[in-house]
C-alpha positions as a Markdown table, in Angstrom:
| # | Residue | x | y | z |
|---|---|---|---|---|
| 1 | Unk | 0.0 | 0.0 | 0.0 |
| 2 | Unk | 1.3 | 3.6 | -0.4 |
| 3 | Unk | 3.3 | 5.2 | 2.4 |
| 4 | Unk | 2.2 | 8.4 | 3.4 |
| 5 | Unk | 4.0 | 11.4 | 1.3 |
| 6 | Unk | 3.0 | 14.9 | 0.1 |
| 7 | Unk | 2.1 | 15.5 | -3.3 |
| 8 | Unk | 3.4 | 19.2 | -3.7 |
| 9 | Unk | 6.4 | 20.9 | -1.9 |
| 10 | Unk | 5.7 | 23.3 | 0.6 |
| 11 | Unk | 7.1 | 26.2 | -1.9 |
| 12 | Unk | 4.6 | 25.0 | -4.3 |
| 13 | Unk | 1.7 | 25.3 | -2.4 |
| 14 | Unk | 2.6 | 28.6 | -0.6 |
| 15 | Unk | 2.5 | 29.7 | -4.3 |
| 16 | Unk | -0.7 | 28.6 | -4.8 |
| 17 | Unk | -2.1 | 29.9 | -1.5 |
| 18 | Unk | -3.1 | 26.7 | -0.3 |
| 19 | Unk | -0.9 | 26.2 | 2.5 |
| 20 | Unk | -0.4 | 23.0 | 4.0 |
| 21 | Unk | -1.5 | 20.3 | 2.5 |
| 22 | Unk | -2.8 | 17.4 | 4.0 |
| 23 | Unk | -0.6 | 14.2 | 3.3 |
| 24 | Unk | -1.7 | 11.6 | 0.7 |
| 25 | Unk | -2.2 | 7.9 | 2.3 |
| 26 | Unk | -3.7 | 4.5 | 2.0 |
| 27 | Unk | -3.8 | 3.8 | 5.2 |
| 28 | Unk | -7.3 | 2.4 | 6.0 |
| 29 | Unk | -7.4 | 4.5 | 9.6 |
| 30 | Unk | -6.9 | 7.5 | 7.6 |
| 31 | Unk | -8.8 | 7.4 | 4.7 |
| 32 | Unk | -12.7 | 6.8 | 5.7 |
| 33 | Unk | -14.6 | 8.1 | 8.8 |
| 34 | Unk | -12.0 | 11.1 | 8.8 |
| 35 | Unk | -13.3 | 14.6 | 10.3 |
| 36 | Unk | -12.0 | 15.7 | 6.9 |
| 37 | Unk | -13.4 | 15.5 | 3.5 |
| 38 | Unk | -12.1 | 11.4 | 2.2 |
| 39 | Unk | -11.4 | 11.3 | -1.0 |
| 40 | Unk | -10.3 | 8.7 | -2.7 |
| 41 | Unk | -8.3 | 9.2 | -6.2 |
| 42 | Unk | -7.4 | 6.0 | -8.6 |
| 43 | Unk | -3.8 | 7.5 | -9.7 |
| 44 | Unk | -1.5 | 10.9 | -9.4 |
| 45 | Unk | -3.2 | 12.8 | -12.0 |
| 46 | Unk | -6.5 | 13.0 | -9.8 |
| 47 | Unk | -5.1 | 12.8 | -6.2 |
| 48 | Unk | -2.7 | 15.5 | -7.4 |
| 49 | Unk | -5.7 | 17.6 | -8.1 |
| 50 | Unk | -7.9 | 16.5 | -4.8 |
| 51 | Unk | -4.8 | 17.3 | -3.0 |
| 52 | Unk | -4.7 | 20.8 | -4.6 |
| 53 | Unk | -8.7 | 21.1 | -4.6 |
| 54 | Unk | -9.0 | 20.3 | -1.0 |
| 55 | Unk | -6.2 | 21.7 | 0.4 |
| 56 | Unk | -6.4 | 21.3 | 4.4 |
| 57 | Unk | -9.9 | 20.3 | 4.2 |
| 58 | Unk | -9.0 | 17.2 | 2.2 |
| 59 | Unk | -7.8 | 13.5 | 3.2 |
| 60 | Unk | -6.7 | 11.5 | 0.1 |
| 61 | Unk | -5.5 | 8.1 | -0.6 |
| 62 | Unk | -4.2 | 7.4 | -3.9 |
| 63 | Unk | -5.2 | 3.6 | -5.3 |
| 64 | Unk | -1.9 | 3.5 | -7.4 |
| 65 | Unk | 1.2 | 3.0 | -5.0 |
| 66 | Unk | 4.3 | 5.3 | -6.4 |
| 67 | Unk | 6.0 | 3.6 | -9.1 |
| 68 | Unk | 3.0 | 1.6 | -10.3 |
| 69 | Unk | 2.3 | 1.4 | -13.7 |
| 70 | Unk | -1.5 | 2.7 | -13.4 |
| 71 | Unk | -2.7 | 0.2 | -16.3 |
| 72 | Unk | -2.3 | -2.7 | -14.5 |
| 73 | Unk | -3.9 | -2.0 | -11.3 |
| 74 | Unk | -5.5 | -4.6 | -9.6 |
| 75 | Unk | -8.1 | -3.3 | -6.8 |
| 76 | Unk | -7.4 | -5.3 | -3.5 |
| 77 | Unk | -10.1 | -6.2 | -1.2 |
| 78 | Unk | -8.6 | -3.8 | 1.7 |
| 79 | Unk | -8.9 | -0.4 | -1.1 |
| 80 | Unk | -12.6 | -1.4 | -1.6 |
| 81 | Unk | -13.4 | -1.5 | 1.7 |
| 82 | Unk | -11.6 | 2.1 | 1.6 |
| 83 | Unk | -13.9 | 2.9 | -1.4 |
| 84 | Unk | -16.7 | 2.4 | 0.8 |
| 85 | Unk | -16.2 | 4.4 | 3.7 |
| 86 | Unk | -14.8 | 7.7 | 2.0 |
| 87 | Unk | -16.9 | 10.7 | 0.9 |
| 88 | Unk | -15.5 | 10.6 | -2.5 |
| 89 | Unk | -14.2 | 8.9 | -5.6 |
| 90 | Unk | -11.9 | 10.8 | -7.9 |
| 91 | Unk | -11.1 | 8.5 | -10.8 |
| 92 | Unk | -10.8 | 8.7 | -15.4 |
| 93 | Unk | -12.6 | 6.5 | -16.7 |
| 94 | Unk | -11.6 | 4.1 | -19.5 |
| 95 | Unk | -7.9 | 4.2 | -17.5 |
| 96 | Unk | -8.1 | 1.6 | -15.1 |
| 97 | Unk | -10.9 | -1.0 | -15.6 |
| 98 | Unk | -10.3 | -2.8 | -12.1 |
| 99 | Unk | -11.0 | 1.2 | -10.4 |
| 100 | Unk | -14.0 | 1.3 | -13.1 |
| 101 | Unk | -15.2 | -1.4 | -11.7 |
| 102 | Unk | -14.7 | -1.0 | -8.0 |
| 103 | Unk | -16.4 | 2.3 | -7.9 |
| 104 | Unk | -19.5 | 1.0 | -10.0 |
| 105 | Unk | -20.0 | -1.6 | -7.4 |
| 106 | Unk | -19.5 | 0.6 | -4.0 |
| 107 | Unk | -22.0 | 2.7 | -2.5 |
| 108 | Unk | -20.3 | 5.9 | -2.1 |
| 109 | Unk | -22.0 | 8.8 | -2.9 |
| 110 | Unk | -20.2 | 11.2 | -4.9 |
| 111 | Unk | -18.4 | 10.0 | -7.7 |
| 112 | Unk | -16.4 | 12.1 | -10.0 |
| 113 | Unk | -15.1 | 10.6 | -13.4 |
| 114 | Unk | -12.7 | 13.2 | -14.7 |
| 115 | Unk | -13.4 | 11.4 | -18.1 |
| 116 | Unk | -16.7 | 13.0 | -18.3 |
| 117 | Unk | -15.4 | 16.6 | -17.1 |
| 118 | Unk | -13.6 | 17.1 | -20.5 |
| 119 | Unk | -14.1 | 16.3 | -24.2 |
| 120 | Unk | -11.4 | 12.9 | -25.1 |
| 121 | Unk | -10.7 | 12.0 | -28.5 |
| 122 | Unk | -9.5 | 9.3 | -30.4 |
| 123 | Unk | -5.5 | 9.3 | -30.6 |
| 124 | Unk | -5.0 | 6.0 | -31.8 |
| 125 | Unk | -7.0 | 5.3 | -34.9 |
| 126 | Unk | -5.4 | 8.6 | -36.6 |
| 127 | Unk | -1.9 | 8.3 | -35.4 |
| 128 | Unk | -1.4 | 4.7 | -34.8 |
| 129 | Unk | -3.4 | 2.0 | -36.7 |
| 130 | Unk | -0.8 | -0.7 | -35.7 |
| 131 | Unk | -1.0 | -3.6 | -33.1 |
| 132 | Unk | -0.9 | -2.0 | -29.8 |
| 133 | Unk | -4.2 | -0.8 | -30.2 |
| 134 | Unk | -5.6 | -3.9 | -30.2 |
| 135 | Unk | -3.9 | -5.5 | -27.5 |
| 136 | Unk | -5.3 | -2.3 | -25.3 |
| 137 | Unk | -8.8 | -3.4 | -26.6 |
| 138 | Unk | -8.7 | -7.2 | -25.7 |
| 139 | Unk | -6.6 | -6.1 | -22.6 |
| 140 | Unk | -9.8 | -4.1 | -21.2 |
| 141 | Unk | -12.2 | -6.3 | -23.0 |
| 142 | Unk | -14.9 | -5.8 | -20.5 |
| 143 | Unk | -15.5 | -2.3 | -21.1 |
| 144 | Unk | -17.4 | -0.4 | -24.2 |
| 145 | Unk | -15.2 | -1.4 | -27.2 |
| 146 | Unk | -15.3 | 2.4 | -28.4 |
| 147 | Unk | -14.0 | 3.6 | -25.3 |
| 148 | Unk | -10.4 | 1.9 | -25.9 |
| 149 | Unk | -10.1 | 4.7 | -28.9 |
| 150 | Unk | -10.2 | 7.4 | -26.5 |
| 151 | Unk | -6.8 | 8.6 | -25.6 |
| 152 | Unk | -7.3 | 9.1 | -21.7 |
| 153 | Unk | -4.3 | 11.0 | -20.7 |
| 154 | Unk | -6.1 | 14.6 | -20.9 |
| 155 | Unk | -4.0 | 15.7 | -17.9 |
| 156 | Unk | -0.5 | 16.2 | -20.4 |
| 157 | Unk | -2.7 | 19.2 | -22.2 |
| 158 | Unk | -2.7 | 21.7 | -19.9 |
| 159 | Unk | -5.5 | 23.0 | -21.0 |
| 160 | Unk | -7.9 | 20.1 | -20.7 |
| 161 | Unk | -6.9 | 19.6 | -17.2 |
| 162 | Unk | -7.9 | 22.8 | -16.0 |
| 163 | Unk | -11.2 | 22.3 | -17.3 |
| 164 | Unk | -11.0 | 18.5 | -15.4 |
| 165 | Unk | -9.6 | 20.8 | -12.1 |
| 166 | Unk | -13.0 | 23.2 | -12.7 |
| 167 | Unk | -15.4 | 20.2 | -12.7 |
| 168 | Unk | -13.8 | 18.6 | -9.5 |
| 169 | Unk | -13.7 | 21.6 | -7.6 |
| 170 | Unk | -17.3 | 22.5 | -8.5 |
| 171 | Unk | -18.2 | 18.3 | -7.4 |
| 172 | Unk | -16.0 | 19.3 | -3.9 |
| 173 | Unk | -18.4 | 22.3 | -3.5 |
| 174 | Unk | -21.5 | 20.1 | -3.6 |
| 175 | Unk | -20.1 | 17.4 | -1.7 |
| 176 | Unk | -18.8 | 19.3 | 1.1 |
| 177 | Unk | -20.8 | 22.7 | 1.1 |
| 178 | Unk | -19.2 | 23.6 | 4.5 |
| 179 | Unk | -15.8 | 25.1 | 2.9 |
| 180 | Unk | -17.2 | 25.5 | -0.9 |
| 181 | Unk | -15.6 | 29.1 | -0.8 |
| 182 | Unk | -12.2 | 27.5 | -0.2 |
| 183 | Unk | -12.7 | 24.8 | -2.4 |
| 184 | Unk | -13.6 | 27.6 | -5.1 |
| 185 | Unk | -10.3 | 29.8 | -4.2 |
| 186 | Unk | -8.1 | 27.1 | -4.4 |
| 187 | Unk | -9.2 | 25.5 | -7.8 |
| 188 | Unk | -9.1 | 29.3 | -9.1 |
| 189 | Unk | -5.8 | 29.5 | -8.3 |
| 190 | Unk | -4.9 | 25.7 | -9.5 |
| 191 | Unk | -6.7 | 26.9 | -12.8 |
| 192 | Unk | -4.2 | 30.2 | -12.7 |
| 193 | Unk | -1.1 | 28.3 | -12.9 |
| 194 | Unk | -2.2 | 25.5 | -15.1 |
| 195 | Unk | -3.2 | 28.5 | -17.8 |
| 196 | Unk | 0.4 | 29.7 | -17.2 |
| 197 | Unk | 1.7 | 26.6 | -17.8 |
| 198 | Unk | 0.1 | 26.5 | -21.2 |
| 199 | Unk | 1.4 | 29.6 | -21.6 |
| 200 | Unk | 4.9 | 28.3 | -21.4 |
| 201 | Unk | 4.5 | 25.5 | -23.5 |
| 202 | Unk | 3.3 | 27.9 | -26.5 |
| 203 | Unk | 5.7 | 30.0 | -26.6 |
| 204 | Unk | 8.2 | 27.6 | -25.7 |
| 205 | Unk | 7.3 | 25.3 | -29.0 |
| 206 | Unk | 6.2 | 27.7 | -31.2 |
| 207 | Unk | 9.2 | 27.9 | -33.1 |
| 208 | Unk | 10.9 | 24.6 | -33.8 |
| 209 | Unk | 13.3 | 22.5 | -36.3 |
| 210 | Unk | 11.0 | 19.8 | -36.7 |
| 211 | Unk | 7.3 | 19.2 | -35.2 |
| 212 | Unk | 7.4 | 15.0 | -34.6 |
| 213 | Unk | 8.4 | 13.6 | -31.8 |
| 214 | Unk | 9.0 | 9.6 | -30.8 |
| 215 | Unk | 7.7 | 8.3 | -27.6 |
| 216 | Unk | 7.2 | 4.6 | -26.1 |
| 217 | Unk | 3.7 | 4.9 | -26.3 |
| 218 | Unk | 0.8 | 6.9 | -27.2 |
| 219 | Unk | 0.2 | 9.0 | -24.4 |
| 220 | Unk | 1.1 | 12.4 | -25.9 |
| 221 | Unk | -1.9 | 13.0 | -28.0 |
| 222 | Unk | -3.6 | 16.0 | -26.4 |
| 223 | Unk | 0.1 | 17.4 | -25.9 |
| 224 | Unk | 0.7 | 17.0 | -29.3 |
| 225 | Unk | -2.7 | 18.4 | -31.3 |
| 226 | Unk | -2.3 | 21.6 | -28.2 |
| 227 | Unk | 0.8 | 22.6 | -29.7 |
| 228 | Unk | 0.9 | 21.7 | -33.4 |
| 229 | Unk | 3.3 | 19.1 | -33.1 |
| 230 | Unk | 3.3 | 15.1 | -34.4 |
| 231 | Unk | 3.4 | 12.2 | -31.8 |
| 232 | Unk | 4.5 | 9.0 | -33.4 |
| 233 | Unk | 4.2 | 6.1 | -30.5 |
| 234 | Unk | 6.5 | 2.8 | -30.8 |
| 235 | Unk | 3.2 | 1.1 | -29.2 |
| 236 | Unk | -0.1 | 2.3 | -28.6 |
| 237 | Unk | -2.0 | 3.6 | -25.8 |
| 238 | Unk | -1.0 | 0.2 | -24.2 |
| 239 | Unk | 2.6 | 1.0 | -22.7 |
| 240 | Unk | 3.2 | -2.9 | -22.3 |
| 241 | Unk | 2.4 | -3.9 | -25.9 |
| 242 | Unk | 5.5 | -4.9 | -28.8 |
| 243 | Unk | 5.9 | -3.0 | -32.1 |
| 244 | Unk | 5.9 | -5.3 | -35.2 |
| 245 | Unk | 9.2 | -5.4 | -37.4 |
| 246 | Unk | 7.6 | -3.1 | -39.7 |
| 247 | Unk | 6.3 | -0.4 | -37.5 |
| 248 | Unk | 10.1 | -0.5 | -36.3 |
| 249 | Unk | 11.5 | 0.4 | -39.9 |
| 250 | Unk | 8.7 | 2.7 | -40.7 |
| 251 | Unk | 9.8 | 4.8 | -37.6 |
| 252 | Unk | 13.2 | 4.3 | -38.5 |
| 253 | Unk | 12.2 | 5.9 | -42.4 |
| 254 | Unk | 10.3 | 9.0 | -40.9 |
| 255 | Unk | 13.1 | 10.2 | -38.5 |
| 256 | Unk | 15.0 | 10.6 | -41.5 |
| 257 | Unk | 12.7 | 12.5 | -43.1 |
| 258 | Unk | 11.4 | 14.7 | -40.3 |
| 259 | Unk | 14.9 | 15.2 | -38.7 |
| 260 | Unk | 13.7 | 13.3 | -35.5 |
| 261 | Unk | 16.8 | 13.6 | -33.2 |
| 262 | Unk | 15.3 | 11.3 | -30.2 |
| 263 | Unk | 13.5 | 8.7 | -28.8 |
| 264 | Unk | 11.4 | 9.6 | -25.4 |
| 265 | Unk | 10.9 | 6.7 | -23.4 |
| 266 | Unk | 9.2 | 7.2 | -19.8 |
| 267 | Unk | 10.0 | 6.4 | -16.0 |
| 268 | Unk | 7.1 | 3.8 | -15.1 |
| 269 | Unk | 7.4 | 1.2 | -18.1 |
| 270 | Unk | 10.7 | -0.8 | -20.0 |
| 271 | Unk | 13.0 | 1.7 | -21.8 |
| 272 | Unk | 14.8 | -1.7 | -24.3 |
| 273 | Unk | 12.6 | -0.9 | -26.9 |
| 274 | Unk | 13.1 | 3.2 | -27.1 |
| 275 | Unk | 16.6 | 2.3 | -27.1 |
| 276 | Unk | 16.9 | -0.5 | -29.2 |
| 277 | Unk | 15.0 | 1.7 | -31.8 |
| 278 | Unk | 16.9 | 4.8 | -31.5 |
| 279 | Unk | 20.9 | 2.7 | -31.7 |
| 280 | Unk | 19.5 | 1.0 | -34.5 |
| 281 | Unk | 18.3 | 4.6 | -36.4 |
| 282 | Unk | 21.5 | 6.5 | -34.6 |
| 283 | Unk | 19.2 | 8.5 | -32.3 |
| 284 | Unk | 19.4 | 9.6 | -28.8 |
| 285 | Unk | 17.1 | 8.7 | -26.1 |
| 286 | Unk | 15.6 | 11.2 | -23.5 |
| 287 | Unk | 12.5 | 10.9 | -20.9 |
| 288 | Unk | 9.2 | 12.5 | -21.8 |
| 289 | Unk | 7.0 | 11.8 | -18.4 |
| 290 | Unk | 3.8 | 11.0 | -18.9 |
| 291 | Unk | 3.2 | 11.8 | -15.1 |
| 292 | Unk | 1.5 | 8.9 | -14.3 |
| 293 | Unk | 3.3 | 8.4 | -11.1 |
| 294 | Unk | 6.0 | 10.3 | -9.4 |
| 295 | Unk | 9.1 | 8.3 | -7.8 |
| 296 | Unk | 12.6 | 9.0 | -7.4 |
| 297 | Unk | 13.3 | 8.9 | -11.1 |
| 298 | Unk | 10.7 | 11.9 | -12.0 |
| 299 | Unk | 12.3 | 14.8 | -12.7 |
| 300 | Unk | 10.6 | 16.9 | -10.3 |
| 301 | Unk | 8.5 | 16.7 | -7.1 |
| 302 | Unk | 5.1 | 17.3 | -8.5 |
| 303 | Unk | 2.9 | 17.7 | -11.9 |
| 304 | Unk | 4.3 | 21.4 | -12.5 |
| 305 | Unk | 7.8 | 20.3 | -12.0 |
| 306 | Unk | 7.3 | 17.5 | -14.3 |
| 307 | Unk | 5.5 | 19.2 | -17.0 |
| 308 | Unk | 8.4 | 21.8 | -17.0 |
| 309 | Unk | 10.5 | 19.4 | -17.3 |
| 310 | Unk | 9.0 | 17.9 | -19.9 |
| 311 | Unk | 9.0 | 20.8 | -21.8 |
| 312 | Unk | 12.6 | 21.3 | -21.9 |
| 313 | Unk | 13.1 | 17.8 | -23.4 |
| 314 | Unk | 11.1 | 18.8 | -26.0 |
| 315 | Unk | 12.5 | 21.9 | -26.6 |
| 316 | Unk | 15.7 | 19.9 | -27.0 |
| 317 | Unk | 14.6 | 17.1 | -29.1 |
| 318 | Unk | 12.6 | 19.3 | -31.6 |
| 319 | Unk | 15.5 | 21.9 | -31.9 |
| 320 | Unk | 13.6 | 24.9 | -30.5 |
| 321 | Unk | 15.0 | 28.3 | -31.4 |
């Protein structure tokens, strides 16, 4: 189960005028029948948010332990009991089936799906029609066959996840109507630095040697169609699933042609493949984080210092001027 850590350093939520924040567990004392708000969030991108949201009115317990590859989640008896007995669910649908699953069946009351907070679109069929794909599909077979097409990592576009960070604040205010005006203030000023975030990211790819990047797998999508640039993924939205010979070469083809200088590969999932691909087409490698977890490998403490960090990979890899 997850120890108990903070989400966001102290500086970072003085800047956001939040204060302290309360600590993220999964400790089954501290996560129902608390006298603060219990929520519980299904993986980083949403207890990073609940943690922001709630601020010192907030208890959360993240689902996915630190490290965990989010995907393959498996809900223990022990989180669905913890489930039960909190005042919330914080969760993206389409994700993490087993989470799906568990929050369908429990009997708590308010249940945010940050899926339905923001429009998601179909990454794979346009950018990838290969393999991966598939495997996603019979991966999560028991849920809506159409749902596998939509890319679910709406938290890498700034952008969508402020408008995510607006519906969650606005479910906190109903929820727990006693400190709605904090809940308000602090998602305004979430919102604030998410838009400056954006912000950075414009003007920090606006002006680039090449607009296509390589990454393990296909979670770049919103990223990508944000800030006019071209993800080409070695899998698919599943991080776990192998690239046919072919897709290998046709990678191999376009990096010549778009002046592709490196392949991203990511923290929570196998780098071989990234790195097999990029000695074989004389590329280098670099991490692009798709923030599904933060450990000691992240490069940063939090989603902002992540996300900044991300940016200056890119900036690298794409030649920014």
């Amino acid at each position: 189960m997850n120890v108990r850590r903070r989400l966001i350093p102290a500086a970072a939520a003085a800047s956001l005028g939040l204060g302290s924040l309360t600590a993220c567990s999964s400790d089954s004392a501290a996560t129902g029948n608390t006298e603060k708000f219990d929520v519980v969030a299904s993986f980083y991108p949403m207890a990073f948010l609940a943690e922001q949201i709630g601020g010192d009115h907030a208890n959360v317990t993240s689902l996915t332990e630190p490290g965990q590859e989010p995907h393959d989640l498996e809900i223990s008896t022990q989180q669905r009991a913890q489930l039960e007995e909190a005042d919330a669910a914080l969760f993206l649908k389409g994700l993490q089936p087993a989470v799906d699953e568990a929050v369908s069946q429990t009997g708590i009351k308010t249940k945010i799906d940050a899926a339905g907070l923001t429009t998601l679109e179909d990454h794979g069929s346009t950018e990838h029609e290969h393999e991966g794909e598939e495997g996603h599909a019979e991966e999560k077979g028991h849920a809506e066959e159409e749902e596998h097409a939509r890319d679910p990592h709406i938290w890498l576009d700034p952008v969508k996840y402020a408008e995510v960070a607006e519906g969650v604040g606005k479910a906190f205010e109903k929820a727990d109507p006693d400190h709605a005006a904090d809940y308000k203030k602090n998602t305004a000023a979430l919102v604030k630095k998410l838009n400056g975030l954006n912000g950075e990211f414009e003007n920090g790819l606006k002006d680039t040697k090449t607009k296509v990047f390589f990454t393990n797998h296909a979670a770049f999508g919103y990223l990508a169609e944000r800030y006019g640039l071209t993800q080409e993924a070695i899998s698919g939205l599943d991080p776990e699933s192998e690239p046919s010979g072919a897709r290998v070469k046709e990678l191999q083809q376009e990096a010549k042609a778009d002046g592709v200088t490196t392949v991203f590969y990511e923290t929570l999932v196998s780098d071989k493949t990234a790195k097999t691909l990029a000695k074989d087409a004389k590329l280098k490698t670099d991490v692009l984080d798709p923030l599904e977890g933060i450990t000691d490998k992240s490069r940063g403490d939090d989603y902002f210092q992540v996300m900044e960090a991300n940016l200056k990979a890119l900036q690298a890899a794409l030649g920014a001027k």
